[in-house]
N, C-alpha and C positions, 0 to 999 in steps of 0.2 A: 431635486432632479433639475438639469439643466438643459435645453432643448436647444440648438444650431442647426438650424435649416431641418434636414434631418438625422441630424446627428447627435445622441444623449448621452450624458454622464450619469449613472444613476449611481445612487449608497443604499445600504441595507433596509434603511429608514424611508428611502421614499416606494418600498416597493410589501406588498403583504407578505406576512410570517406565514407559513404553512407549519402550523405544529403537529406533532407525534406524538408517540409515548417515546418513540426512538431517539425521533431530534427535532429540529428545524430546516426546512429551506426558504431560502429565498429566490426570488427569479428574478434576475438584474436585467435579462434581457432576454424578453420574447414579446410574442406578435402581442399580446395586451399592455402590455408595458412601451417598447423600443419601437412594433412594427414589424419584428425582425421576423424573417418566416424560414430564411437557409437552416440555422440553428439558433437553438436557444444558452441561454449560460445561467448559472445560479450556483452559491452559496450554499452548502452544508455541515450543520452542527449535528455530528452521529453523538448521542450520550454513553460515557462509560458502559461495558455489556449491553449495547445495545446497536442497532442496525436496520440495515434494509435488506428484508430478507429474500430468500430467491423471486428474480421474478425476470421480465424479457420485457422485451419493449419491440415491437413487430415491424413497428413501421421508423423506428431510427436509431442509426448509430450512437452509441455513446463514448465519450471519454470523460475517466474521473482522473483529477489529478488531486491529489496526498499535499495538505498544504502545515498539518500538523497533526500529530499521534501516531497512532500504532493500530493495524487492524489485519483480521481475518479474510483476503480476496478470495469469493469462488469465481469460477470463470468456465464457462459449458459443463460446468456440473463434475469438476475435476475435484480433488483434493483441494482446499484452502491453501494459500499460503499470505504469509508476513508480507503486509507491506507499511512502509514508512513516509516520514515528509519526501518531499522530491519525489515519489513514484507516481506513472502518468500508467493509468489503465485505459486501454481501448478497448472497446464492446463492440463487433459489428451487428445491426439489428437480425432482432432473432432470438438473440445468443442467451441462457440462461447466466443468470451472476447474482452473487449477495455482498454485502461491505459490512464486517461487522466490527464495531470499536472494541478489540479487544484490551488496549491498554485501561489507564487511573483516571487520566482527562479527555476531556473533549476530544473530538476527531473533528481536525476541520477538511472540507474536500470543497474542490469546485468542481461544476459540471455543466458536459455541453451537449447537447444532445441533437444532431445535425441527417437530417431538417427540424425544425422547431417543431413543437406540438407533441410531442412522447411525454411532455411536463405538465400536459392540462388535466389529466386523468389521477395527477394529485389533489387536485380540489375535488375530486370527486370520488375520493376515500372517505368513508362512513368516519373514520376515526380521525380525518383533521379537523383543525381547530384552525378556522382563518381568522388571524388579527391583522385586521386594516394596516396599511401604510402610515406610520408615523407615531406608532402606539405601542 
């Protein structure tokens, strides 16, 4: 990680794995990491048939953006539909939604979730697995 006044570059490596049985995140940027409190941003590996399943986030907006695979979108609890690399989803808080990897490989996504803090409440899933920065 590189720090400029207050300004950081961060990579995958200098920031903790949040593991799943679904996948991985990582959070490149929020208030324990960057400071950052508007929104946060992080890193997503959804595993083959695997996903994050329905859930809302009350107190912030989200957008995922499809950075490679193939997956299942729900969005206010509508029918699923296909989405691909290049697709940008918005979530307004509230909103129910799930992302699930339907394709063979990995699902990479990134996400931001604005204001920061709708991302802390993953560390405090019974079922993650935190491996430190740099491991």
């Amino acid at each position: 990680m590189q720090k400029f006044n207050d300004c950081y570059i961060t990579y995958n490596n200098d920031v903790d794995t949040l593991s799943f049985d679904w996948g991985k995140i990582r959070m490149l940027s929020e208030e324990r990491v960057t400071g950052a409190t508007s929104f946060s941003f992080g890193h997503v590996t959804l595993e083959p048939g695997k996903g994050h399943v329905r859930h809302n986030h009350p107190t912030a907006d989200e957008v995922i953006y499809v950075v490679s695979g193939e997956g299942q979108q729900m969005l206010d609890d509508q029918a699923p539909v296909t989405v691909t690399a290049g697709a940008c989803i918005w979530i307004p808080k509230g909103i129910y939604h799930s992302t699930i990897n339907s394709g063979t490989a990995p699902m990479v996504l990134v996400v931001v979730y604005a204001p920061a803090g709708a991302e802390a409440v993953l560390r405090e899933d019974p079922s993650v697995q935190i491996i430190p920065a740099g491991q």
